[in-house]
ZAMARGU-4260 file (C-alpha; in steps of 0.2 Angstrom, whole numbers, plus 5000, padded with zeros to 4 digits):
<rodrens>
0) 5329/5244/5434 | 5338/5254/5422 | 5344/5266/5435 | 5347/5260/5451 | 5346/5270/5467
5) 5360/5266/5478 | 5376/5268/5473 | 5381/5251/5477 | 5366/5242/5471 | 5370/5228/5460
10) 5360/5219/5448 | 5359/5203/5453 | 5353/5207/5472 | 5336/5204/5467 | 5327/5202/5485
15) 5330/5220/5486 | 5326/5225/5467 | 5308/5217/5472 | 5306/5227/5486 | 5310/5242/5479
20) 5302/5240/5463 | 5285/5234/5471 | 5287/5250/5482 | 5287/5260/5468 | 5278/5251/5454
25) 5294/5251/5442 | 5294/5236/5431 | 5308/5223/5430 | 5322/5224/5419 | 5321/5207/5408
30) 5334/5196/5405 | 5334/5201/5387 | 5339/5218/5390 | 5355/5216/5399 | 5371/5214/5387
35) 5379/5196/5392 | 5396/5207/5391 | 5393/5224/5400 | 5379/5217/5411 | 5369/5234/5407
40) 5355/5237/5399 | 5358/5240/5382 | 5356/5255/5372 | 5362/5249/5355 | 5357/5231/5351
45) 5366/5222/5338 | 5366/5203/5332 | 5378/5189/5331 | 5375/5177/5315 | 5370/5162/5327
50) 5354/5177/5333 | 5365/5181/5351 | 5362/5199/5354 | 5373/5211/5363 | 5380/5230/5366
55) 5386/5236/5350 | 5403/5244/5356 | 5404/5230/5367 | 5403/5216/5353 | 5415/5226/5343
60) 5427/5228/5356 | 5427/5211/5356 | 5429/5207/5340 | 5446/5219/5339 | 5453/5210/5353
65) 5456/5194/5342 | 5460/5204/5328 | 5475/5212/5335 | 5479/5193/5343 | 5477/5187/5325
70) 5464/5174/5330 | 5447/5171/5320 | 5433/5179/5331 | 5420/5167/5344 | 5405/5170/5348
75) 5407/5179/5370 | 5393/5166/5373 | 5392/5148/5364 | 5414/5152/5362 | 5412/5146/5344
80) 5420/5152/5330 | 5410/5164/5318 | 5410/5162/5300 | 5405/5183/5297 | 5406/5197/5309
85) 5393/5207/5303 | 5383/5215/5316 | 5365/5217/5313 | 5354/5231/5323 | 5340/5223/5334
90) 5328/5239/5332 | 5314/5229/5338 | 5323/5227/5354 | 5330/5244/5355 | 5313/5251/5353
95) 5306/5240/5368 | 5320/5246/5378 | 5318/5266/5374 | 5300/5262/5378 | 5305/5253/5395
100) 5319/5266/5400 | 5303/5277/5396 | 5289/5272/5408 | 5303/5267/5420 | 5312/5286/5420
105) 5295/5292/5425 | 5293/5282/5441 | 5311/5286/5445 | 5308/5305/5443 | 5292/5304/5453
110) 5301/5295/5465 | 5317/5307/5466 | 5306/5320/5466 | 5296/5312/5484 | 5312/5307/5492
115) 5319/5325/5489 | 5310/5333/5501 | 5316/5338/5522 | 5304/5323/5528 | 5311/5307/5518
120) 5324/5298/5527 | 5342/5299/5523 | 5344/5282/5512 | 5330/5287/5502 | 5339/5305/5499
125) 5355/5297/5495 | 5347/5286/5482 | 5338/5300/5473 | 5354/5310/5474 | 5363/5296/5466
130) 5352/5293/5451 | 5351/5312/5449 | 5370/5310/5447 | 5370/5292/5437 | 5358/5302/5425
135) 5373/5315/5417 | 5368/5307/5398 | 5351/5315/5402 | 5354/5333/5413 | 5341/5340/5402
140) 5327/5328/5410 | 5335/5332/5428 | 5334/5349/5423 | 5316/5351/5416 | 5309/5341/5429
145) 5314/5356/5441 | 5324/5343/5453 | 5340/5354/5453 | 5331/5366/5465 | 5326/5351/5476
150) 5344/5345/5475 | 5352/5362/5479 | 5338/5362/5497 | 5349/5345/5502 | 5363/5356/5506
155) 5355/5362/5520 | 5353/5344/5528 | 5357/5343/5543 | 5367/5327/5537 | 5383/5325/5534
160) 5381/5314/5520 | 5369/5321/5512 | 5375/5336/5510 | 5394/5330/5501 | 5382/5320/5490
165) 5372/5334/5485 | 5387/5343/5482 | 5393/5331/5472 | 5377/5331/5461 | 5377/5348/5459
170) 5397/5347/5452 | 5391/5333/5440 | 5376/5343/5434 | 5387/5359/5430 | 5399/5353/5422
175) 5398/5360/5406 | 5381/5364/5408 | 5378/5383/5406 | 5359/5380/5410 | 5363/5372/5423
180) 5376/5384/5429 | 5362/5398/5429 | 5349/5389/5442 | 5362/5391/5454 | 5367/5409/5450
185) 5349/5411/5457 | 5345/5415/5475 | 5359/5411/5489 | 5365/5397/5484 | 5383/5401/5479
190) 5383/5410/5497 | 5377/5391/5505 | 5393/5382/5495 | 5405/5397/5502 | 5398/5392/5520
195) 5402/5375/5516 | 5422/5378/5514 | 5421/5384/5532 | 5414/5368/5539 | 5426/5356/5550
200) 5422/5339/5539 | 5438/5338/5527 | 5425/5330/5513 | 5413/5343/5513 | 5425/5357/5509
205) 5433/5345/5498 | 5416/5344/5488 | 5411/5362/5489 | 5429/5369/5483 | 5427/5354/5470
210) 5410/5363/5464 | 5415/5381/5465 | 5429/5378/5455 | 5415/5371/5441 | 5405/5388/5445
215) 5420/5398/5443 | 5420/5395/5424 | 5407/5407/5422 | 5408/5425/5420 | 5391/5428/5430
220) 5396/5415/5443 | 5412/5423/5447 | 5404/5440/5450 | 5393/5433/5461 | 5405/5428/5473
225) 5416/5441/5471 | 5398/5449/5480 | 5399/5436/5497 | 5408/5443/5510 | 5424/5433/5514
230) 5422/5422/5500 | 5438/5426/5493 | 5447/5426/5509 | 5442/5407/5512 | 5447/5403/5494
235) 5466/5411/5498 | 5468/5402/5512 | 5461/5386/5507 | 5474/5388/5492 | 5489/5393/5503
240) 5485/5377/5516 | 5495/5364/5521 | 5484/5354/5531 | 5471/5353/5518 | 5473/5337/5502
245) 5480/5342/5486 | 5465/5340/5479 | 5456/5354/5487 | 5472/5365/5486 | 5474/5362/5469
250) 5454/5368/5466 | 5454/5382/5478 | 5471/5389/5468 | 5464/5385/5449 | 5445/5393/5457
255) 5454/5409/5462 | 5461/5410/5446 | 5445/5407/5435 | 5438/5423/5449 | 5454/5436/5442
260) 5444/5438/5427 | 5432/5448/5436 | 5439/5465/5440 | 5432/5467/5457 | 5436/5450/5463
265) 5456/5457/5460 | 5451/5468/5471 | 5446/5460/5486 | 5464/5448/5482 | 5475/5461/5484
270) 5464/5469/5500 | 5472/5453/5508 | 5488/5452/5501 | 5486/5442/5483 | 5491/5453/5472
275) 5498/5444/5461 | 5482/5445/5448 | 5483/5467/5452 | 5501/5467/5446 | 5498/5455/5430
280) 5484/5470/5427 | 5496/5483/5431 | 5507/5476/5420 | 5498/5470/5405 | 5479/5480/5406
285) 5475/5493/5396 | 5477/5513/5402 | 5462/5515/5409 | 5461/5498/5418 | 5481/5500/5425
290) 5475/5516/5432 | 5459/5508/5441 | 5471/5494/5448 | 5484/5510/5455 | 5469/5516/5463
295) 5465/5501/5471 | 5485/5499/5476 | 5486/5516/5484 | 5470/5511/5496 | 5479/5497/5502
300) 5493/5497/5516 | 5506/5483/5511 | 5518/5475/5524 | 5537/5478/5517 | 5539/5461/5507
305) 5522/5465/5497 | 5532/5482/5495 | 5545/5478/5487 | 5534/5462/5475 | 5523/5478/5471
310) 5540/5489/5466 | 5549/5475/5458 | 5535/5468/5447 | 5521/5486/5444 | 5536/5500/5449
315) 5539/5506/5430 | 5521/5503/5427 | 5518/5516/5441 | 5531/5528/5437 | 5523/5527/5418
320) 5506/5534/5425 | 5512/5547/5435 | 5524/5554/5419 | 5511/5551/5405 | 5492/5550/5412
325) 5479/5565/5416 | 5476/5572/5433 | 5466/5559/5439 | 5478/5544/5432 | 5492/5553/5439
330) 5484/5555/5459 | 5480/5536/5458 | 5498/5531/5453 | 5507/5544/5466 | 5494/5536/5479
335) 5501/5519/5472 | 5518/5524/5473 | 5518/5533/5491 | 5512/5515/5498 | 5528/5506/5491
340) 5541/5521/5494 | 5541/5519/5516 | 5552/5504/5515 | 5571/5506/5509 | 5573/5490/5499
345) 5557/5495/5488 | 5562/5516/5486 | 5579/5509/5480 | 5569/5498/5466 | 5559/5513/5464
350) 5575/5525/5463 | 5582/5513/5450 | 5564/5511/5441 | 5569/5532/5436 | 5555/5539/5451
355) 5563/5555/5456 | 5564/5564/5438 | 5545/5566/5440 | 5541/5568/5456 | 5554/5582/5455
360) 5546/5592/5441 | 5529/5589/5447 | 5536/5598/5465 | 5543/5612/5454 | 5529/5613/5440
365) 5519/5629/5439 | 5506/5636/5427 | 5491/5625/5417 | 5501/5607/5416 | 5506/5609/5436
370) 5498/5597/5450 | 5485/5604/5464 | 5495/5606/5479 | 5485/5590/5488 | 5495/5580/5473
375) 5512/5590/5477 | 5511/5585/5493 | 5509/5565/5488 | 5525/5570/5479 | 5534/5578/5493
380) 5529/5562/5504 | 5534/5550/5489 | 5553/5561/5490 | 5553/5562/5509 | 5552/5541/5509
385) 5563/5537/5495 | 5577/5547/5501 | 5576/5539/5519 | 5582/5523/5510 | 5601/5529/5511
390) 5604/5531/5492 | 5621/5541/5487 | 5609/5556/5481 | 5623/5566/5475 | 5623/5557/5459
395) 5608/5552/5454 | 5602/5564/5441 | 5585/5571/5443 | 5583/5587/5428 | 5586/5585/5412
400) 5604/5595/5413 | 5609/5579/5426 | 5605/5590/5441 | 5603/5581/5458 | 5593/5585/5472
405) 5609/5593/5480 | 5611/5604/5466 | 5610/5621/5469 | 5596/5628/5459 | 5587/5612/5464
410) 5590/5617/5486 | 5586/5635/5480 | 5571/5629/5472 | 5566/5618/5484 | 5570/5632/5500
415) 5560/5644/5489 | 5544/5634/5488 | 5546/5630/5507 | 5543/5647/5508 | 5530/5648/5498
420) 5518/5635/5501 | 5507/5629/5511 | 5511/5618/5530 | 5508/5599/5525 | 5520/5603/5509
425) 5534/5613/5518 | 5534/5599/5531 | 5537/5587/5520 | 5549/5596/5508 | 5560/5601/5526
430) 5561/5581/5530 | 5569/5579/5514 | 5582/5593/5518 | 5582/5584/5535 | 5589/5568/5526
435) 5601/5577/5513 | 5609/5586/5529 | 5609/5571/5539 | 5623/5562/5525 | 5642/5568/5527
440) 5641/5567/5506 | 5625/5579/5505 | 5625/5590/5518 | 5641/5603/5513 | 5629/5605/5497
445) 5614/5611/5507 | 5623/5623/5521 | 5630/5631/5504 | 5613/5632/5494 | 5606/5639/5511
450) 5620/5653/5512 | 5617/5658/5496 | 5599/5659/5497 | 5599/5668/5512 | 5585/5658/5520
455) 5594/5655/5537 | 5580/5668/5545 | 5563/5659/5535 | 5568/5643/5541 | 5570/5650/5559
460) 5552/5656/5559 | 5548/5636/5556 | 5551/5634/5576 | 5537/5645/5580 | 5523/5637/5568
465) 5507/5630/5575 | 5508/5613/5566 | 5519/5602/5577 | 5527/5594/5562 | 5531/5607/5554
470) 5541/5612/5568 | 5547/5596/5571 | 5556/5595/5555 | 5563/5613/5555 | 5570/5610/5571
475) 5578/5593/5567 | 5586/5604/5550 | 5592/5618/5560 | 5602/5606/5572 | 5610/5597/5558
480) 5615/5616/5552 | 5620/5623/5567 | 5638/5615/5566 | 5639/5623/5549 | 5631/5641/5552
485) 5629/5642/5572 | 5635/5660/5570 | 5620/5665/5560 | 5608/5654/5570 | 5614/5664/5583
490) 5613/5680/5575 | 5594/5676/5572 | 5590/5671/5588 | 5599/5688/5597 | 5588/5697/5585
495) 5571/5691/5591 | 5569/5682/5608 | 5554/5672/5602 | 5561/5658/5593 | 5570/5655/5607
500) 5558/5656/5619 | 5547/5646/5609 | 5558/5634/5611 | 5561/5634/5629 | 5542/5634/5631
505) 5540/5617/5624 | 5555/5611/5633 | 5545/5614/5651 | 5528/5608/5643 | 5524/5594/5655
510) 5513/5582/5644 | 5515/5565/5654 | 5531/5558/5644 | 5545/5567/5634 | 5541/5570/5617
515) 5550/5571/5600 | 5548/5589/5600 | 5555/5591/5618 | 5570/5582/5612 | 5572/5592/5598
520) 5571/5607/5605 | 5582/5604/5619 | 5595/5597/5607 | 5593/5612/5595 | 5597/5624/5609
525) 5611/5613/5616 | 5620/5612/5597 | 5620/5634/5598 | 5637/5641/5599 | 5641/5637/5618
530) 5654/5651/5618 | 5640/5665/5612 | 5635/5676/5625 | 5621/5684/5619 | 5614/5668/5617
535) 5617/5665/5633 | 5609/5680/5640 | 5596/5676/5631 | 5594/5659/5644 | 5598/5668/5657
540) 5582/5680/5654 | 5572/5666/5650 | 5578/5656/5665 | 5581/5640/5658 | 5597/5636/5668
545) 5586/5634/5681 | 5571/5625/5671 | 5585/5613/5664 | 5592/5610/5681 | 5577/5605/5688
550) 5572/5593/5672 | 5589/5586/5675 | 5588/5583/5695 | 5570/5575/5691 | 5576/5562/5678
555) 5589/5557/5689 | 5577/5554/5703 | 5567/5544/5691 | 5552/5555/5691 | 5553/5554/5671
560) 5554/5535/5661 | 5544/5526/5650 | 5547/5538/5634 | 5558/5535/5619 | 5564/5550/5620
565) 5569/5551/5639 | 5588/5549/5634 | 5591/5561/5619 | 5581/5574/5632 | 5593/5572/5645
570) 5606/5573/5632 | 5600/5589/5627 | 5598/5596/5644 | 5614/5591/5651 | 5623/5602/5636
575) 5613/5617/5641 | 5617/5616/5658 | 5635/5612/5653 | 5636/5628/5642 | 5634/5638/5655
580) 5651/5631/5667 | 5660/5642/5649 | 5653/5658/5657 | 5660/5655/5675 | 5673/5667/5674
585) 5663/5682/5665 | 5644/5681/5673 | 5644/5682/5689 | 5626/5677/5688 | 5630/5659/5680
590) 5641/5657/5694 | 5629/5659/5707 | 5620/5647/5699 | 5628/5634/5697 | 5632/5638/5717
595) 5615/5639/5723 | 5609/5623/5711 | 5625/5614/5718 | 5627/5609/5698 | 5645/5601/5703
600) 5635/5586/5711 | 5623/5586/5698 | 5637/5583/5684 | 5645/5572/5697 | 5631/5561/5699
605) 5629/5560/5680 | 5645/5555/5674 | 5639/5537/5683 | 5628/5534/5672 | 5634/5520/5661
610) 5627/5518/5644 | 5626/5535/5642 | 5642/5540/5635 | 5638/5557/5628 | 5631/5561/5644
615) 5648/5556/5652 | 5655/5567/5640 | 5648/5584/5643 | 5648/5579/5662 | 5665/5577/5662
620) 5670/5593/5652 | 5658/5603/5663 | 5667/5596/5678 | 5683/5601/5670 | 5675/5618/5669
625) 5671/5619/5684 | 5687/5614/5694 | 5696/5625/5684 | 5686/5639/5694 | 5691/5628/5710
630) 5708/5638/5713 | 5699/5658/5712 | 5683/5651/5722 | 5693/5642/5736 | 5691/5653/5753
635) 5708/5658/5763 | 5705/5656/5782 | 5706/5673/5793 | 5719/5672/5803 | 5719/5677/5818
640) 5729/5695/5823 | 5747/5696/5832 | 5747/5702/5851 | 5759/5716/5855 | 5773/5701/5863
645) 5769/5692/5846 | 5773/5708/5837 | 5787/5711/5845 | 5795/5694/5847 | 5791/5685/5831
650) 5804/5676/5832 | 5797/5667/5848 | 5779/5665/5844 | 5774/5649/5833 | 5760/5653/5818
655) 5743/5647/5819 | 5738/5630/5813 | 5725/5631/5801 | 5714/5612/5798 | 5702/5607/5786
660) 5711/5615/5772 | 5711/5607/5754 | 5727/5598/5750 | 5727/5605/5731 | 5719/5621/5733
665) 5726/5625/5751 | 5709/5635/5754 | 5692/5629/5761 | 5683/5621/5748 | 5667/5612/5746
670) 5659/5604/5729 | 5642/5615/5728 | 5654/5633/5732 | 5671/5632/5724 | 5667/5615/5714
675) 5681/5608/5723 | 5683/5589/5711 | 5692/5580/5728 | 5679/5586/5742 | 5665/5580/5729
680) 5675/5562/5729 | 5674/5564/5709 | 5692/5558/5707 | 5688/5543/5709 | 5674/5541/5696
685) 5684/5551/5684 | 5698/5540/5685 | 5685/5524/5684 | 5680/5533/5666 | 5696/5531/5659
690) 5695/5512/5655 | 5679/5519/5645 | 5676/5511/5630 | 5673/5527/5620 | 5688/5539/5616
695) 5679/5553/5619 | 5675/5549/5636 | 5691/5544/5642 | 5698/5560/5636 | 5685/5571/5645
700) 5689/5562/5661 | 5707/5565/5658 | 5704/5584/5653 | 5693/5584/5670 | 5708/5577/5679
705) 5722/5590/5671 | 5712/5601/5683 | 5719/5597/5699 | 5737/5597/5691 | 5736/5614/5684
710) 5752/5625/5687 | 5740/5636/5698 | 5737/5625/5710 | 5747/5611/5722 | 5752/5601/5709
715) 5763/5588/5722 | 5747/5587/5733 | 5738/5585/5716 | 5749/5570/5713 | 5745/5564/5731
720) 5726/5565/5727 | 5727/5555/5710 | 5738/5541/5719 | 5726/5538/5731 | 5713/5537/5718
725) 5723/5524/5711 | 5725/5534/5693 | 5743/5531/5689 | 5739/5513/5681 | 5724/5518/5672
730) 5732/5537/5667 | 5747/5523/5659 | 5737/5512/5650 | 5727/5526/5642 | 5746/5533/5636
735) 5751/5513/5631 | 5734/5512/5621 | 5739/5524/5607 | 5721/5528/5604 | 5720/5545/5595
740) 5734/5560/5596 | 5721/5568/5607 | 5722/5555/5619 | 5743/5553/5618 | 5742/5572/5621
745) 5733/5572/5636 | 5740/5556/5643 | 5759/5563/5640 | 5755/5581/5649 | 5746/5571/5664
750) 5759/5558/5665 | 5773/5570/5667 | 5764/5581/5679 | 5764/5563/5690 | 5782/5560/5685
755) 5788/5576/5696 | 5786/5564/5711 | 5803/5557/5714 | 5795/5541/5718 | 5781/5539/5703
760) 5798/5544/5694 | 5806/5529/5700 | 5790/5517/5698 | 5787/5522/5682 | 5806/5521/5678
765) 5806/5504/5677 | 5791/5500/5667 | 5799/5498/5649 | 5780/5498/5642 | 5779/5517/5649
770) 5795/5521/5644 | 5793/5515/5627 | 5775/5523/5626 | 5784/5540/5634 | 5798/5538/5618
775) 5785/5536/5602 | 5777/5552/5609 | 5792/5560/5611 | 5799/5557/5593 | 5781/5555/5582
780) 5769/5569/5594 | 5767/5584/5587 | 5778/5601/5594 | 5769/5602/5612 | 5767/5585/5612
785) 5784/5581/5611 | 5791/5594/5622 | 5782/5587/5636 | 5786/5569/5633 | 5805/5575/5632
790) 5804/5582/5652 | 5794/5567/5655 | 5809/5557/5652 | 5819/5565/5659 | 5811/5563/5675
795) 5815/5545/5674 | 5832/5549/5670 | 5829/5543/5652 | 5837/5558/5643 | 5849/5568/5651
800) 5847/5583/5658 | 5859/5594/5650 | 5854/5610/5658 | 5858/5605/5677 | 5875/5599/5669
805) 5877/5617/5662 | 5873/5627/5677 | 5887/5616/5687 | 5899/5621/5672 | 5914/5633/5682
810) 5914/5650/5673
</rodrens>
C-alpha cells in the first residue's frame, strides 16, 4: 500500500499487508514501485544509464554526496561507476503509479470513512486516524471527502487514544489550512477541544492546547472562544503552570496571545487579572478603543499589586482621558482611575502621573463644560483615596497659579461646595478635609481657611444629617478641629442643644456591637472644651453622666466585646466622665454624682487596665481631681459634750478618743463620699503606674499622688501612706530617668514633700544617684523647678541652710 494504516506498519511485514489488503480489496504495491533508496513508493521516477530506476530527489542526493567527497558517482545498486549522470523521467512508470495511488486512495477513503464511525473498534479507528494524518500532501481529498466531521466525532470516544490522535489529526489538518479551520468553527466543536484542557491525562491537554493554538491563528476562531465560558480562564492557567510540560505552557501562553487580537477576549483577560493585553491597549489603541478598555478597567476590582501594574504602565493614559475626552470618555477613565487610587503605593504613581490638577477643576467646574454631579462625585472618591496615601499635600500644586489643596481659596472653595451640594459629594469632599486636618503639616491651613470662611456652624449641622456617613465624616473633622476652635464648637453647641443631643442619642443606641459612629461621637464630645460649663450643663440636661457611667461599668463587666471600636468607645466615655471631676467644686450636682455612681471606684478600677494607656491617663487625672476634693469632703466626728465637772475641771478630764479617722485627711472618709485615694487602696496602683512605659501616664499617676501631699492636708501622714505603698523607689527612678521637664517637675515637688521626713531625708541622703538627680534639677529646671529642688537638698543637708544660721545670729 501506498498509505499504511498503522503508524508503525512497515513495509516489508507482509503477512499482515495480506491480511489487510484482502480485507479490503486494495492491491499490492509491486516491487517496481518502491525506490531502492527511500523504500517508498515513488512519486518522481527517474533512470540511471544502466536502466535502474529511482526517487528523483533521492538519486540526486546521491549523486551530491560524492561530489562534494570529490569521487566519480556509482550506481546505489550494482556500486559501479557511471559514465553520465543524467537522469531520465520514467513517465511510463509514474503514470502507473498515479493510476495505482488512484484506485488505492479510493479503497482507503472508503475504508477511513467505515472505520470512523462509534461502532469500529479502536485499532481500526487509530488506523484511519493515522492515514487521515499521513495524508497532509492531500488535505484537500480528506477534506472533500467530508472525513473532517467524522474525525472531529472521535473526540467524543470514550478512548483515551483515540481521542489525542484525533486531536492530533485535526492539528495536522489545520495547519495552514483556512478551509480547514472553518469546519471546525462550525457547531461545538472549539467548546469539545476547551473541555479537553480540563481532562486529568497530561497528553490530552497537551494535544488540545497544541490544536487551539492552531485555531487561534484565526480571527473567527478566536472569537469563538472568546464565546465559551471559562475558556480563557483554563488558557491563563495552563500558561501560568508549573506542573504542566513546556510544551503545553509555551502554547497555552503564545494561544492567549493569538486570542488578544479580539477585543472581547481582552476582556475576559483582565476580568481574571491579565491585563497585560488591556494596558498595551490603553497604552497604544486608538481614542475610542482606550476609552472602551477604561470602561472595562473601572468594572473590575483589582487587588493592590494589579493597582499599582495598572498606575504604573495605563496611569498617564488615564489621566489623559479624564483631561481631553467627552463626557462619556471622561466617566470611563474616572471609573478607571477610582479602581487604582484605594491603595497608597498606586495614588502616589497617580499623584506623580499629575491626577489632582483635574480632578480639582472637574470638582470646582461650573457652567456648559462642568461634570454631572454623579461624575463629581467619582472625582471626590478619586481625591478622598489619593490623599489617604500620606503625600506632603502642601506642596504639590493643583491650579494653574501653583495652588495646593491647602490653599485658601481652594478650602474656601472646597467648604463652599460642601455646603452646596448634594450628601454622597459633601461626604466625600469632608473625608478629604478629614485627611488634610489629620497631617501636623496641613491641618493649621484648614482651621484658618475654616475661620475665615466662617463655616464652623454648617459643618456642625453635618452631625445631625440622616446619611450615616455623612455624619460620620463631619464628626471625625470636627474632632480634629476641636483643639484648634473648641471655643466656637462650643459656642455652637450652647446655641442649639440638638447637635449635642444628637450626638448623645447615638451614643446610647444599643445596636448589638459599638459602632464607628458611637466612637466618633463619644470622642467628639469628650475633645469639647472640659472646662466649658455651658457645655456641661448641657450634659447634665441631657443626662449623659449617667448614660456614660453606666456604658462605662457595662464594659468593664464585659457585657460589650467583640467590636473594633470597643476601645476608642471606652476611650471616649472615660473623658466624658472625667470632665465632669473639673466641676466638683462649682456644681453641686456633678458632685452628687459622681457620689451616688461611686465614680472614684470606677476610675479606680480603670487605671488597671494595661494596654490602655490613654485610659490610664484620664483615669489617673480624674482621680487627681477627685482627691483633691478629698480634704472639703472628709466628715469631722461629733464630739461628744463636756459635763458640768468636765467643764469646770478641764484640767482633770482627758479628751475623747476619736478611731477610724483617716490618717491624711484626719476626718471619716470613704472612696464613693469624699473620694478618699487611701480607703479606695488606689495608692498602691498609682504608684504600680509609675514604672509605665508612657510618659504621660507616669505623670498623671504622679499628679494623682501630689494629692495626698497637698499643703492642706497631713502631709507627714501622707508621707507614711506613700512609704507603705512602697513609692519612694519608684517616685526616685521617675526623678533619675530625666524623661520630660514635666516629669523632672513633678518628681522634684513629690520628692521634697517625702524628704521632710527626717528619716527618708536621711535614706535618701546617701543615695548619690538621687542627689545628683536632685542637683541637675536644681541648676538646669526652670524657676519653680529649681526652687524646690534647692529645699529638697537641703533637706539632705546638701546645701546649707543659711536662714536657720541667721535667726541664731545674736542682735
Amino acid at each position: 500500500m501506498a498509505e499504511c494504516w498503522d503508524e508503525n506498519h512497515d513495509v516489508g511485514s507482509t503477512s499482515d499487508e495480506s491480511y489487510h489488503f484482502e480485507r479490503l480489496n486494495i492491491e499490492p504495491i509491486y516491487d517496481v514501485f518502491i525506490c531502492p533508496l527511500t523504500k517508498q513508493v515513488m512519486r518522481d521516477p527517474v533512470s540511471l544509464e544502466n536502466g535502474h530506476t529511482f526517487e528523483r530527489e533521492a538519486i540526486e542526493k546521491w549523486f551530491k554526496e560524492y561530489k562534494d567527497i570529490g569521487r566519480n558517482p556509482v550506481c546505489p545498486l550494482t556500486q559501479r561507476e557511471l559514465r553520465s549522470t543524467e537522469l531520465n523521467p520514467s513517465m511510463a512508470l509514474r503514470n502507473t503509479i498515479e493510476e495505482w495511488n488512484a484506485r488505492n486512495g479510493a479503497a482507503q477513503l472508503d475504508m477511513a470513512r467505515r472505520s470512523l464511525s462509534p461502532g469500529s473498534a479502536e485499532t481500526d479507528i487509530l488506523r484511519a486516524l493515522h492515514y487521515c494524518q499521513k495524508s497532509r500532501s492531500n488535505r484537500h481529498v480528506i477534506r472533500n471527502a467530508e472525513l473532517i466531521p467524522m474525525v472531529i466525532d472521535m473526540l467524543r470516544s470514550s478512548s483515551r487514544r483515540v481521542r489525542c490522535k484525533a486531536l492530533e489529526t485535526l492539528r495536522v489538518m489545520v495547519e495552514d489550512d483556512d478551509d480547514n479551520k472553518e469546519i471546525l468553527a462550525e457547531g461545538d466543536t472549539v467548546w469539545t477541544i476547551v473541555k479537553l484542557l480540563s481532562h486529568k491525562q497530561y497528553k490530552e491537554r497537551e494535544e488540545a492546547i497544541a490544536l487551539l493554538f492552531e485555531l487561534s491563528k484565526s480571527e473567527t476562531l478566536c472569537e469563538k472562544m472568546s464565546s465559551i465560558n471559562g475558556a480563557i480562564l483554563i488558557l491563563d492557567g495552563l500558561a501560568s503552570s508549573k506542573l504542566e510540560n513546556l510544551a503545553t505552557v509555551e502554547n497555552a501562553e503564545k494561544t492567549l496571545e493569538n486570542l488578544e487580537k479580539c477585543e472581547r477576549n481582552v476582556r475576559q483577560m483582565a476580568e481574571i487579572g491579565r491585563l497585560r493585553p488591556l494596558l498595551t491597549v490603553l497604552h497604544e489603541g486608538s481614542s475610542e478603543t482606550k476609552i472602551s478598555m477604561a470602561a472595562v478597567l473601572g468594572e473590575l476590582v483589582l487587588n493592590n499589586e494589579l493597582q499599582v501594574l495598572v498606575a504604573w504602565y495605563a496611569g498617564s493614559s488615564l489621566i489623559d482621558i479624564i483631561k481631553y475626552s467627552n463626557t462619556e470618555g471622561r466617566e470611563a477613565g474616572l471609573k478607571a482611575l477610582n479602581q487604582i487610587s484605594s491603595y497608597e503605593v498606586s495614588a502616589k504613581i497617580l499623584i506623580g502621573a499629575g491626577i489632582l490638577p483635574p480632578l480639582v477643576k472637574d470638582l470646582f467646574s461650573v457652567g456648559v463644560n462642568a461634570l454631572p454631579m454623579r461624575l463629581k462625585e467619582v472625582s471626590a472618591t478619586i481625591l478622598a483615596n489619593i490623599i489617604n496615601s500620606g503625600n506632603d499635600f502642601d506642596s504639590v500644586p493643583v491650579g494653574p497659579e501653583h495652588q495646593t489643596l491647602v490653599s485658601e481659596d481652594v478650602i474656601h472653595n472646597f467648604l463652599h461646595l460642601i455646603s452646596n451640594t448634594r450628601p454622597t459629594l459633601a461626604c466625600k469632599l469632608l473625608q478629604v478635609l478629614v485627611v488634610l486636618t489629620s497631617s501636623p503639616t496641613t491641618v493649621f491651613s484648614v482651621v484658618s481657611g475654616v475661620k475665615n470662611s466662617g463655616a464652623t456652624v454648617s459643618l456642625v449641622q453635618f452631625v445631625e444629617a440622616p446619611q450615616i456617613d455623612l455624619r460620620l465624616a463631619s464628626i471625625k473633622l470636627l474632632r480634629n478641629l476641636s483643639p484648634y476652635i473648641g471655643q466656637e464648637l462650643a459656642s455652637c453647641l450652647r446655641s442649639s442643644s440638638a447637635p449635642l443631643s444628637s450626638q448623645i442619642k447615638v451614643i446610647s443606641e444599643s445596636i448589638g456591637g459599638i459602632s464607628e459612629e458611637q466612637a466618633a461621637a463619644v470622642g467628639f464630645l469628650a475633645d469639647l472644651p472640659e472646662r466649658d460649663m455651658g457645655i456641661m450643663k448641657l450634659m447634665l440636661d441631657e443626662k449623659l453622666f449617667q448614660l456614660v457611667t453606666l456604658r462605662i461599668v457595662g464594659i468593664l463587666q464585659g457585657d460589650t466585646t467583640g467590636s473594633c471600636f470597643v476601645t476608642p468607645y471606652l476611650e471616649g466615655l472615660v473623658k466624658v466622665l472625667a470632665r465632669f471631676t473639673f466641676a466638683l467644686s462649682s456644681e453641686p450636682d456633678v458632685l452628687e454624682l459622681c457620689q451616688e455612681y461611686n465614680v472614684a471606684a470606677i476610675f479606680i478600677d480603670l487605671i488597671q487596665l494595661n494596654g490602655l494607656h490613654y485610659v490610664q491617663i484620664v483615669s489617673a487625672t480624674a482621680l487627681e481631681n477627685l482627691s483633691k476634693e478629698s480634704k472639703n469632703l472628709s466628715k469631722l466626728p461629733d464630739l461628744p459634750k463636756a459635763g458640768f465637772c468636765a467643764s469646770i475641771f478641764s484640767c482633770l478630764t482627758r479628751p475623747p478618743v476619736v478611731t477610724g479617722l483617716c490618717r491624711v485627711h484626719h476626718g471619716t472618709c470613704s472612696i464613693k463620699e469624699s473620694f478618699c485615694l487611701v480607703e479606695g487602696q488606689a495608692v498602691e496602683k498609682l504608684v504600680y503606674l509609675l514604672d509605665h512605659g508612657k510618659e504621660k501616664v507616669v505623670e498623671a499617676a504622679l499628679a494623682a499622688l501630689s494629692s495626698l501631699l497637698d499643703d492642706e492636708v497631713d502631709i507627714e501622714k501622707g508621707v507614711e501612706v506613700l512609704c507603705e505603698a512602697e513609692g519612694l523607689n519608684p517616685i526616685l527612678n521617675v526623678l533619675l530617668q530625666k524623661r520630660t521637664e514635666n516629669l523632672k517637675r513633678r518628681a522634684v515637688w513629690l520628692v521634697e514633700r517625702l524628704l521632710c521626713n527626717d528619716e527618708l531625708a536621711f535614706r535618701v541622703s546617701g543615695d548619690p544617684n538621687a542627689t545628683t538627680a536632685l542637683a541637675d534639677a536644681f541648676q538646669h529646671g526652670d524657676y519653680r523647678t529649681r526652687q524646690i529642688a534647692e529645699r529638697a537638698l537641703k533637706h539632705i543637708n546638701k546645701i546649707p541652710n543659711f536662714s536657720g544660721v541667721f535667726l541664731n545670729i545674736p542682735h
